[in-house]
C-alpha positions as CSV (number, residue, x, y, z in Angstrom):
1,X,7.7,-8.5,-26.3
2,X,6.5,-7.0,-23.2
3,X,4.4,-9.5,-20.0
4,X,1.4,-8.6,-19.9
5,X,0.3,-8.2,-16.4
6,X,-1.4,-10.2,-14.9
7,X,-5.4,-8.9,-13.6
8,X,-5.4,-8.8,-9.6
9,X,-7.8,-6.7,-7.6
10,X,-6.9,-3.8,-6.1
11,X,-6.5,-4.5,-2.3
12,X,-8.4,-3.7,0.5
13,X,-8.1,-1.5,3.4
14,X,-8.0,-4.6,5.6
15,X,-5.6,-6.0,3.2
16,X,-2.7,-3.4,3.7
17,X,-3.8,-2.9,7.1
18,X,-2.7,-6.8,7.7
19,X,0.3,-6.3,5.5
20,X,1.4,-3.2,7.4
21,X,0.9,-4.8,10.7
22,X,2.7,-8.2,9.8
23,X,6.0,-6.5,8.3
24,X,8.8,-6.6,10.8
25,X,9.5,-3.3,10.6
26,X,8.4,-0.2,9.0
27,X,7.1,0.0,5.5
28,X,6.7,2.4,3.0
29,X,4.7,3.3,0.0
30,X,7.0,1.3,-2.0
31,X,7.2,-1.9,-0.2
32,X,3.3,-1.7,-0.3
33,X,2.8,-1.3,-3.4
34,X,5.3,-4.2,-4.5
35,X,4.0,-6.7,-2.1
36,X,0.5,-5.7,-4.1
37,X,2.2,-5.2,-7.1
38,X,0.5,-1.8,-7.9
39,X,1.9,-0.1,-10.8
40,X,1.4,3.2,-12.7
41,X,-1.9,5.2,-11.5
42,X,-2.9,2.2,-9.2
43,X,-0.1,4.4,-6.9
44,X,-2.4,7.4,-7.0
45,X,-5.2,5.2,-5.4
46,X,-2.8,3.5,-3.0
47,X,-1.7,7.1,-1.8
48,X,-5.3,8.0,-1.5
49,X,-6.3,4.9,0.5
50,X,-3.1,5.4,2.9
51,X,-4.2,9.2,3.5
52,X,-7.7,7.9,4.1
53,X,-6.4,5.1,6.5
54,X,-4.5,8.2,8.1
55,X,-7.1,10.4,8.6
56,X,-9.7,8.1,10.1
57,X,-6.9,6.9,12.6
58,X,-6.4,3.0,12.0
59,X,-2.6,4.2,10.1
60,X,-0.1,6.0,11.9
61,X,3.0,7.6,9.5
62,X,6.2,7.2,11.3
63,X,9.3,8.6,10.4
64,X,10.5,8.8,6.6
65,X,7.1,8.6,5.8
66,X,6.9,4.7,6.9
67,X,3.9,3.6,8.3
């Protein structure tokens, strides 16, 4: 029988923002997306908000793609 998942909200720019800036080190689209746990096309909107926070300059991608 497969879990169902649980309902959370989709997080919010602030939301990964504070993740991203409370992790040790580097992070990745990956480790986002578990810490939110974001699965199947949630990942599309979690790479769009990533290229948004990019472009208006509050997210800096470092090497490998980390942020």
């Amino acid at each position: 029988m497969a879990r169902k998942r649980s309902e959370r909200p989709f997080p919010t720019r602030e939301e990964v923002l504070d993740f991203i800036r409370g992790s040790k080190g580097a992070v990745g689209k990956r480790e986002i997306a578990r810490a939110f746990h974001i699965q199947g096309p949630e990942r599309i909107a979690l790479k769009e908000l990533l290229k948004d926070l990019r472009r208006s300059g509050d997210l800096q991608s470092g090497a490998k793609r980390r942020y």
